[in-house]
C-alpha positions in Angstrom: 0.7 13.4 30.7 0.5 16.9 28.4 -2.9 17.6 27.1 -6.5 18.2 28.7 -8.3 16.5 30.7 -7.4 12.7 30.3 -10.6 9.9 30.2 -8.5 7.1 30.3 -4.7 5.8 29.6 -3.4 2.2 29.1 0.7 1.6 28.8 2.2 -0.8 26.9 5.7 -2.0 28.7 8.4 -3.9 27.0 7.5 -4.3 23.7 10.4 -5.9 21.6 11.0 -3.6 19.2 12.9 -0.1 18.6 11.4 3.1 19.7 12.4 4.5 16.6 10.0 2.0 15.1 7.4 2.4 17.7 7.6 6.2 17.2 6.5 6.1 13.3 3.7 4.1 14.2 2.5 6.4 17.4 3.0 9.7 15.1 0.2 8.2 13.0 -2.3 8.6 15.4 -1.6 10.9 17.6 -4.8 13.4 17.7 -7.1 11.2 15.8 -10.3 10.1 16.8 -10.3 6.0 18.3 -12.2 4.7 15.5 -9.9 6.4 12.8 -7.2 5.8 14.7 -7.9 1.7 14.8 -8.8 2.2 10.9 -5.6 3.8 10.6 -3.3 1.1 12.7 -5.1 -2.1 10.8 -4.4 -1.0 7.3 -0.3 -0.1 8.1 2.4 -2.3 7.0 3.9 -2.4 10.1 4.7 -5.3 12.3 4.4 -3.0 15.5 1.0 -1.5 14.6 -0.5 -4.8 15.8 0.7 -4.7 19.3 -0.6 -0.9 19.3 -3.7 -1.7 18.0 -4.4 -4.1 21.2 -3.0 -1.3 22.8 -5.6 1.4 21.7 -8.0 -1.4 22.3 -7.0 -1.7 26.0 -7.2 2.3 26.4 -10.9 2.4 25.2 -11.9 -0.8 27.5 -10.2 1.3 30.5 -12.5 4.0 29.5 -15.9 2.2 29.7 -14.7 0.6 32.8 -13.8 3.9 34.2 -16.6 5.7 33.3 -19.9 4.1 32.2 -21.3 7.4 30.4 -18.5 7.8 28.5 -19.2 8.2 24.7 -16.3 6.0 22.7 -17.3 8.6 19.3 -16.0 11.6 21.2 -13.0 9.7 22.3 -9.6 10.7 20.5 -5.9 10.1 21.1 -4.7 12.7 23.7 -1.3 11.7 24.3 0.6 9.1 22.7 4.6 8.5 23.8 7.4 5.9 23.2 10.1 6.1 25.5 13.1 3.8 25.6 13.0 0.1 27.9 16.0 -1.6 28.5 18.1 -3.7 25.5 18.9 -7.0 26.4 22.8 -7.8 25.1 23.2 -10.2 22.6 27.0 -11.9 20.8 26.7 -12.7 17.2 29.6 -14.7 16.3 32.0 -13.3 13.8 35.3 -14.1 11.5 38.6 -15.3 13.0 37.1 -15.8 16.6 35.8 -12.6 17.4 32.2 -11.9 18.6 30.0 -8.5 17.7 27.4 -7.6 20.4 24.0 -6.9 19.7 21.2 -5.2 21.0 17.6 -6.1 21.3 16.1 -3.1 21.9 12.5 -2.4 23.8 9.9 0.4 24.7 7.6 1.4 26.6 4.5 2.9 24.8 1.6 4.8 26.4 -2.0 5.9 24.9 -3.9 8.5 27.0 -7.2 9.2 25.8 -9.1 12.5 26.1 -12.9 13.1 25.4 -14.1 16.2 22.9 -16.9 18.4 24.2 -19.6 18.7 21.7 -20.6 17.5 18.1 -17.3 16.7 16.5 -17.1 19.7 13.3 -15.3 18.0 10.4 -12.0 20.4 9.7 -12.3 23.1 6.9 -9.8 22.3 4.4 -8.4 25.0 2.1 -7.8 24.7 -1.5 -4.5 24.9 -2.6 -2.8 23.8 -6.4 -3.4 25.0 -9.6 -7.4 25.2 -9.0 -7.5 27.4 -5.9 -5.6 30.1 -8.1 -2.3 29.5 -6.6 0.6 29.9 -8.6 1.5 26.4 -10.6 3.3 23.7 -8.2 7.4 24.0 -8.8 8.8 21.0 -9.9 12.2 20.0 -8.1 15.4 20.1 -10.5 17.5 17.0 -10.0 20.9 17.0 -8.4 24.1 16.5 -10.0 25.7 13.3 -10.1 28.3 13.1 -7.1 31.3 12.6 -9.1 30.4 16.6 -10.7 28.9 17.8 -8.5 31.0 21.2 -7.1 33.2 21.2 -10.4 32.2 23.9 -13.1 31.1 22.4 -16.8 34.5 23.4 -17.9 36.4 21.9 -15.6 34.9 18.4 -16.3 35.8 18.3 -19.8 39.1 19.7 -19.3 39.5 16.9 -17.0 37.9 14.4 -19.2 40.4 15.9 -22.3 43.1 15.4 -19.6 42.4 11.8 -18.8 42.1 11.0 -22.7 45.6 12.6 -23.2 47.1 10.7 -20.5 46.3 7.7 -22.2 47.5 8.1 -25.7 50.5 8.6 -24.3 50.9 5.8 -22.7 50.1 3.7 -25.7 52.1 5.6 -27.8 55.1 5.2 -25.4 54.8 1.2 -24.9 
């Protein structure tokens, strides 16, 4: 496990989704302190953040049990990985006979948790934008359609004079 020293750690094993999934969940939290961190997980939209909800849940629990004088508002998320499980192999019947394969993926997800020394400072936050006396935020220009894009301006009309040519004639020679 990277990071400090570590209070307590609970793993998740086999969950049944992606770890791609998993992963945007995880990266949510990782660093947070338990009780933002649980605020945090109840309020996403994601189906997953239930399961590591119980999870963080577990991980704190472990950490009483561990250690009785452990304080749960010092408590933050240390470490927090998703590594791959196994995918169980799946046929999904398709047209004319054949058969497509499909994989149920699964993870592995584990929580370590690490205790901060000392009255918890809230982070100084620098002002930035238009009232911190930075220069103006830069508003993105949009890109050009696909079909012009690459194509100078005169080139398009030529080509668009072209096409319109192309079809007179045709009419005027049926």
């Amino acid at each position: 496990m990277p990071g400090g020293e570590i209070v307590a750690h609970a793993r998740l094993r086999y969950l049944g989704t992606s770890a791609q999934k998993a992963r945007l969940v995880v990266d949510l939290i990782r660093g947070k302190d338990v009780g933002q961190a649980a605020t945090t997980l109840r309020f996403t939209k994601k189906a997953v953040a239930r399961d590591i909800g119980r999870l963080l849940d577990s991980a704190v629990a472990n950490a009483r049990q561990k250690r009785q004088d452990v304080d749960i508002d010092q408590l933050y998320v240390s470490a927090a990985m998703v590594d791959g499980g196994p995918s169980l192999k799946r046929i999904r019947p398709a047209p004319m006979g054949r058969a497509f394969r499909v994989l149920k993926r699964m993870c592995h997800v584990t929580l370590a948790l690490g205790q901060r020394q000392g009255p918890r400072r809230p982070e100084a936050r620098e002002a930035t934008g238009p009232a911190a006396g930075s220069e103006p935020a830069r508003r993105r220009t949009p890109k050009a359609p696909r079909r012009t894009r690459g194509r100078p301006a005169a080139r398009r009309g030529a080509a668009k004079a072209a096409g319109a040519r192309l079809k007179k004639s045709k009419k005027a020679g049926s």
